[in-house]
N, C-alpha and C positions, 0 to 999 in steps of 0.2 A: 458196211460200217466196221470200225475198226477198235478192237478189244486191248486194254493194255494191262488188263491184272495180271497174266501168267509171266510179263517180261521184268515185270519190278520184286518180285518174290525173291531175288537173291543182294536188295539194299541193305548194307549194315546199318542197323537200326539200335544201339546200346540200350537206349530208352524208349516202352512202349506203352505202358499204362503204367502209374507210378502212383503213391499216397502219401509224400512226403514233400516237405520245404526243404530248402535250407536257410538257416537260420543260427547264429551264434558255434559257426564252424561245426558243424554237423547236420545230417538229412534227419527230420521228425518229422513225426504223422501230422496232417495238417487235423486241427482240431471243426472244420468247418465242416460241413456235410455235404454241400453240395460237388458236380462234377463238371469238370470242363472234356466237351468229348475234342478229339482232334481226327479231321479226314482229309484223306488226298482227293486230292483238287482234280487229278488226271482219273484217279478212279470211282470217287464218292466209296473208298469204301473207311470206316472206321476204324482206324487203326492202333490208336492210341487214349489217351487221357488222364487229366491233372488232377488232382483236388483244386476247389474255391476255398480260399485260407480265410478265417472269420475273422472278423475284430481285434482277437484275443491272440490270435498268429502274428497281425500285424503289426501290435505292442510289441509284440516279444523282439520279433524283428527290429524295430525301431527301435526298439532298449538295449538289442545289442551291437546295432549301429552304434549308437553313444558310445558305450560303454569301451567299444573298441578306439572308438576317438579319442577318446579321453584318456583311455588307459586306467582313469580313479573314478570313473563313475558323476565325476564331477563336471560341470558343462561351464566353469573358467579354466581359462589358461595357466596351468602352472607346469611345475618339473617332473611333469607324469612318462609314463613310457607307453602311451598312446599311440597309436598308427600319424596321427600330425606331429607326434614327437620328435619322430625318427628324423633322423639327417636326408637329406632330398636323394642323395646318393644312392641310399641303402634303399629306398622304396622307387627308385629306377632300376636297381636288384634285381626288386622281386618282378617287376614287370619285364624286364629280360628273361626271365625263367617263364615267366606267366608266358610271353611268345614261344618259349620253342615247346612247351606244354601243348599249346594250343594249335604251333604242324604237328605234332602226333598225332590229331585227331581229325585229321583234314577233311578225310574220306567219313567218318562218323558224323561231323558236323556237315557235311554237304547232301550226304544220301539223306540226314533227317530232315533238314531245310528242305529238301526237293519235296519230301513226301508232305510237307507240314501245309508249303504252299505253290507246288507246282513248279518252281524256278527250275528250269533246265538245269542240269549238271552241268553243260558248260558255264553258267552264271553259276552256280551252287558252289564247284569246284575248286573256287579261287575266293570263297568267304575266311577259309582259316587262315591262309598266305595275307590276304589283306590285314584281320583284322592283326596279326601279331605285327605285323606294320604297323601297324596304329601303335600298338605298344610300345616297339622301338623308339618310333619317331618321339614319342610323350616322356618316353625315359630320355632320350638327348636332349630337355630343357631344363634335366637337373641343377642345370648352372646355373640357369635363371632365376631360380629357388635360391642359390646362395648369392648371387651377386649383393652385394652390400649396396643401397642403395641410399646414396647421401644429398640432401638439396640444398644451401645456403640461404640465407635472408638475404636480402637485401640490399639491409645496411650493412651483412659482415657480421651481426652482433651473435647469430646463434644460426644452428643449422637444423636443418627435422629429416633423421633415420625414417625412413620409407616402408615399413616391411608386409609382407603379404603373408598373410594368416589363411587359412586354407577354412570355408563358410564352415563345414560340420558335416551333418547327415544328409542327403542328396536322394531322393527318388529318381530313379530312371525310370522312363518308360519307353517303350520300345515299338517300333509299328511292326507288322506280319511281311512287309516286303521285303525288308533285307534284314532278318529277326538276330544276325549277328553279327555284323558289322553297323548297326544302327544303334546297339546298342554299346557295344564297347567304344566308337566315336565318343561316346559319355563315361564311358568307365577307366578309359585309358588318363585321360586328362584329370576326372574326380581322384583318382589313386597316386598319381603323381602329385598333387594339391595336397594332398594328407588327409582329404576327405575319407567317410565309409558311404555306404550306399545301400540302399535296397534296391530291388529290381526289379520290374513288375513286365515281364513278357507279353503282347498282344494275346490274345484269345485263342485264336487260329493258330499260334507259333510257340506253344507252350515246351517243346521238348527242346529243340536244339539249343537253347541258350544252355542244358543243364549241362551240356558239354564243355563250356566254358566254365562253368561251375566245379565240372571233374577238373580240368584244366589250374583253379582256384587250389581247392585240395594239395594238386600234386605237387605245385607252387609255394605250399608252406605257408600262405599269408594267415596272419595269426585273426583268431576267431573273431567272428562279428564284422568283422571290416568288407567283406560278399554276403550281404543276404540276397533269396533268391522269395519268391511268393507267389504264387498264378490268382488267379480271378476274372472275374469278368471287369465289364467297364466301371460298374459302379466301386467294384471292390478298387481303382485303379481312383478313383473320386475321390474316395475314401483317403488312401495314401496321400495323394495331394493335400489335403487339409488335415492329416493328421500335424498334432503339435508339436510333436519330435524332430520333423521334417523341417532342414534350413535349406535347402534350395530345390527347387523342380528342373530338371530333362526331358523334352517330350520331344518324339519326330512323331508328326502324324495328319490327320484329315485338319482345314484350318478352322471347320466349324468347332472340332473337339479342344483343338488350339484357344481359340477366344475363352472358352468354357474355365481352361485353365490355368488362361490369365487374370479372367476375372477373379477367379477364387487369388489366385496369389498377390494380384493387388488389396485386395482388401484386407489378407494376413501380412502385408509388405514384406512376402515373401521372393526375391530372387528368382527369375523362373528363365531358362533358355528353350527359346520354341524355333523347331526347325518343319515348316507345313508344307501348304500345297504350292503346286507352282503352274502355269500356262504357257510353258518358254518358246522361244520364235526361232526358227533359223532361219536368218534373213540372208538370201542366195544372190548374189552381186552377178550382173550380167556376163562378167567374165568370168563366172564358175567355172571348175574343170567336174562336167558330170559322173566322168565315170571314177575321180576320185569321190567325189560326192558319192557315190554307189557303193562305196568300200568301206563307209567308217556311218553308213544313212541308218542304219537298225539301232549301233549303237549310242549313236548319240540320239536319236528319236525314236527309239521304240525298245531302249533297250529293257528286257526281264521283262517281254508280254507286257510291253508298256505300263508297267507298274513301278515306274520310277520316278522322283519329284520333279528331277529339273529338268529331264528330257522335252528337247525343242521337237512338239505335237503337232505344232504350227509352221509349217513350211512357206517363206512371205517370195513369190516367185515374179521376177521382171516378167512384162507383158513376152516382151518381143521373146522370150525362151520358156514360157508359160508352157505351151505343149508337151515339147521335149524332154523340160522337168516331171512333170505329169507322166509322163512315157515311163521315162527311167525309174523312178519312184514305185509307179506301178508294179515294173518288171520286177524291180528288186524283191520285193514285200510278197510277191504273187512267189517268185521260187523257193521262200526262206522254207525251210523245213520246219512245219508244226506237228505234234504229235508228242509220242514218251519223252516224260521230260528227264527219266532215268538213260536214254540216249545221248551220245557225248557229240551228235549230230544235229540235234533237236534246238533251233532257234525259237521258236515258240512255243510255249505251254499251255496249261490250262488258266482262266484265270484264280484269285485264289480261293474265292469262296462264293458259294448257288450267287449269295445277295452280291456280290461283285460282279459275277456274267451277267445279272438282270439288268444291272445299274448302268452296265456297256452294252448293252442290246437296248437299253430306252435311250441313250442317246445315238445309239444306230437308225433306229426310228426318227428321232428325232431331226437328223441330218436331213434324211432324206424328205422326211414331211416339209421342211424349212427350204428344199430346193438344190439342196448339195448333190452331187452324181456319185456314187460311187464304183469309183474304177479295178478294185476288187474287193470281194468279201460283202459286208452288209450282214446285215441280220437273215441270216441263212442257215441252214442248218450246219455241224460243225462237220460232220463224217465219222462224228465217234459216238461208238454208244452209249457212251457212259461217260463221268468229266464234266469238269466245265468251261467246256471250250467256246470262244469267239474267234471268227476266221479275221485275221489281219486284215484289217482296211482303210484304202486310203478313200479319200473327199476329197475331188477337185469342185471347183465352182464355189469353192465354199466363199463368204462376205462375211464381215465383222461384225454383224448383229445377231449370226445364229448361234446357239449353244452349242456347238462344239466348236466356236471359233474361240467361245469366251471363260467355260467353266470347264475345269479339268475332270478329265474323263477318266483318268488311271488303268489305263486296258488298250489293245492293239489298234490304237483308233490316230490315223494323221489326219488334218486337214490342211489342202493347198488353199492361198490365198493369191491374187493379182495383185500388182502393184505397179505405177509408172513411171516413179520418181523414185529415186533413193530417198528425199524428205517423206517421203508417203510411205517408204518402207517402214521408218523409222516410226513413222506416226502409229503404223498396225503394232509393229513392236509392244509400242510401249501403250498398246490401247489397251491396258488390263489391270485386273486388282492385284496381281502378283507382280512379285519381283523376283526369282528366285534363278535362275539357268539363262542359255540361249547362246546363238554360235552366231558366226559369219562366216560364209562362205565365198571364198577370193583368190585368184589367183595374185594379187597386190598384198602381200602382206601390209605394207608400210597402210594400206589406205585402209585395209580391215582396223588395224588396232589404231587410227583417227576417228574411226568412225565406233569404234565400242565405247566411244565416251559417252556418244549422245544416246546410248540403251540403257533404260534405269534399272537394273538389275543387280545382284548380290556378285554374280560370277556368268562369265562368259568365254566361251571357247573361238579360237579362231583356226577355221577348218578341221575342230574335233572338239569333243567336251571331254574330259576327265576331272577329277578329284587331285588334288596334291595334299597331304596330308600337314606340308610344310605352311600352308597360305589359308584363312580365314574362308570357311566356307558359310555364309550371311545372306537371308533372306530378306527384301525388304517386300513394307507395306502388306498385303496378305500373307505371306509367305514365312512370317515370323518374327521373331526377336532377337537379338544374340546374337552368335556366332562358335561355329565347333571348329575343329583343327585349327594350327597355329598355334602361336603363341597365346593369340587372342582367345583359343580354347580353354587353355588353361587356364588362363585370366578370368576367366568365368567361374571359376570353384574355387576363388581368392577374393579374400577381402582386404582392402589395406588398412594402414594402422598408421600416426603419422606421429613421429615422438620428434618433439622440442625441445632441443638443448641448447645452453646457453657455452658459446664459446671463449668468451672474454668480459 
């Protein structure tokens, strides 16, 4: 069995157990009692922990989101010097600063991330680089902020100025998998809007967002406009239905999703929901496998398969059915699991006890239902400590078993048969998500004919990534809304539509 505590004892760790918010541009004691503990996922051992912020923390918070908004304390528009006051210019500024703030701390926020939720360093290691990206990109639509935007009648008789007003206070929340880049996806685009926010970190992932919060500080952004607050889930409930709050941000599980759309419909409050996903990588008989081999982890298993859109579901032609299966296997069977403080380490732990159970019951499940599994299974992991699940693939799998249908979030693929391209497409789109999924082709020209007919938010052909420039949209389970693009922005905007008469 194999020990990993004496290798990770030299991770820069800034924040370890803490009693403070932030809140109205400054760290306070949180006035709550209770304690969030935080453990690595590779060791089980406790390493850190947050204060639960009461009620009374959350106010404060909330009052000085406003207050930053507004500038006067006042919740109409007028000639205040409020954070939505400012020229779109000057607060793509501050968000240029907020990125090169935020590479200084690259290694801080990567080594906490690793320890918070097991994410490999080589996934950990490139969250600061991405999310000041995000930033960038959100600062180069300052223009879009000022275009004047003019529409005529008509008749000719009058025209109506267009303008977009940035909604107010905004709740983030954030899930434990990618605890800072999931989050600034929302804070990049609310800040450039003229929004302020509060922020409410997952439970598991309470430390490394506060880096970004040092990153806020060093930034200069003037008070109230970053508040920071931990708690559990109820305390995250809470936030949602407080009456301060004009819009909700959520990435996370879609059961928690619905929960918190119900509340916002019934406040007709604004809400962008980005959930779960079951995405397919539908492998065209002219595949080339061994590029397939080269890009298979990260598009389908990428971060200990704890990622939304990744294609889980491999939909594989009859006639090269084996061979996929082979190569699949191989791949997955060599990946290195183990320290995820290693810059070698493709696999981690997963990130919490109730996450390894939750992937070991549909390990069971697989096989109970008839699936083979051609490595890994519910076995033991090799470590003695951790919460480790060994990567596993499912061949044989059919479309009526649980792990064909309901996302699993952990190192689990399953192959599918298929004998038609229409039958491919038919497994594709046999699911309540809509969120990811690739095609696999040596034809580009026929790959992107054929991603028309996958009903999906986004899709990759011969690899998946993120563009920060193009609308990333979930449909049907998978969410609401849309983050990055323009269309991100657009989401922390309200319009306003003035009538005037021209003749």
């Amino acid at each position: 069995m194999t020990s990993l505590v004496a290798v990770e004892v030299t991770a820069n760790l800034p924040y370890r157990h803490t009693d403070d918010l932030f809140i109205d541009g400054q760290w306070r004691a949180a006035t709550g009692t209770g304690r969030t503990l935080v453990t690595n996922p590779a060791t089980e051992e406790v390493w850190g922990s947050v204060p639960q912020a009461s009620g009374a923390d959350l106010d404060q918070a909330v009052a000085a989101a406003r207050r930053a908004f507004t500038g006067t304390g006042r919740s109409v528009r007028g000639a205040g010097n409020g954070w939505r006051d400012l020229a779109p210019a000057v607060r793509a500024g501050y968000l240029l600063r907020l990125a090169e703030e935020i590479e200084k701390r690259a290694e801080a926020i990567s080594h906490t991330n690793t320890w918070e939720n097991g994410s490999p360093v080589a996934e950990s290691s490139r969250a600061a680089s991405n999310a000041a990206s995000i930033f960038r990109y959100f600062a180069s639509l300052a223009g879009l902020l000022e275009t004047v935007d003019i529409r005529p009648f008509a008749d000719g008789s009058g025209e109506t100025v267009v303008r977009q007003d940035p909604i107010g206070v905004c709740a983030l929340i954030a899930p434990w998998n990618f605890p800072i880049n999931l989050v600034v996806a929302k804070l990049a685009p609310a800040l450039m809007a003229g929004c302020t926010v509060v922020i409410k970190p997952a439970s598991p992932t309470p430390l490394s967002v506060r880096l970004i919060i040092d990153a806020v500080v060093a930034t200069g952004l003037p008070a109230g406009v970053v508040n920071l607050v931990t708690g559990p889930g109820s305390f995250g409930d809470a936030l949602v239905k407080h009456p301060g709050i004009d819009k909700v941000a959520f990435t996370g599980s879609t059961p928690v999703g619905r929960s918190i759309a119900g509340a916002c419909g019934q406040l007709l409050r604004p809400v962008t929901l980005e959930l779960g996903g079951k995405s397919s990588a539908l492998v065209l008989p002219d595949v080339d496998l061994d590029a397939l081999s080269q890009v298979l982890i990260r598009t389908c298993m990428r971060n200990t398969g704890q990622t939304c859109y990744i294609s889980t579901r491999i939909l594989a032609p009859a006639e090269r059915y084996d061979e996929l299966v082979d190569m699949v296997t191989a791949t997955i069977a060599a990946a290195k699991q183990g320290d995820p403080m290693q810059p070698d380490t493709v696999f981690g732990p997963a990130a919490t006890r109730a996450q390894e159970q939750t992937v070991r019951a549909y390990l069971r499940s697989g096989v109970a239902e008839g699936a083979r599994a051609t490595t890994g299974g519910d076995v033991p992991s090799g470590f003695d400590q951790g919460f480790f699940v060994k990567p596993t693939v499912f061949a044989d799998v059919t479309p009526g078993m649980r792990i064909a249908r309901e996302e699993i979030f952990g190192p689990v693929l399953s192959i599918l048969r298929y004998d038609s391209v229409d039958e491919a497409v038919a497994l594709a789109n046999n699911t309540t998500f809509g969120l990811g999924g690739t095609i696999f082709s040596e034809d580009p020209d026929r790959a992107f004919a054929l991603a028309g007919q996958l009903d999906t938010g986004s899709l990759g052909l011969n690899f998946f990534a993120s563009n920060h420039a193009a609308p990333f949209a979930g449909r049907h389970d998978s969410g609401l809304g849309a983050e990055f693009g323009p269309e991100g922005l657009k989401a922390y905007l309200s319009p306003q539509s003035v009538h005037r008469r021209i003749r």
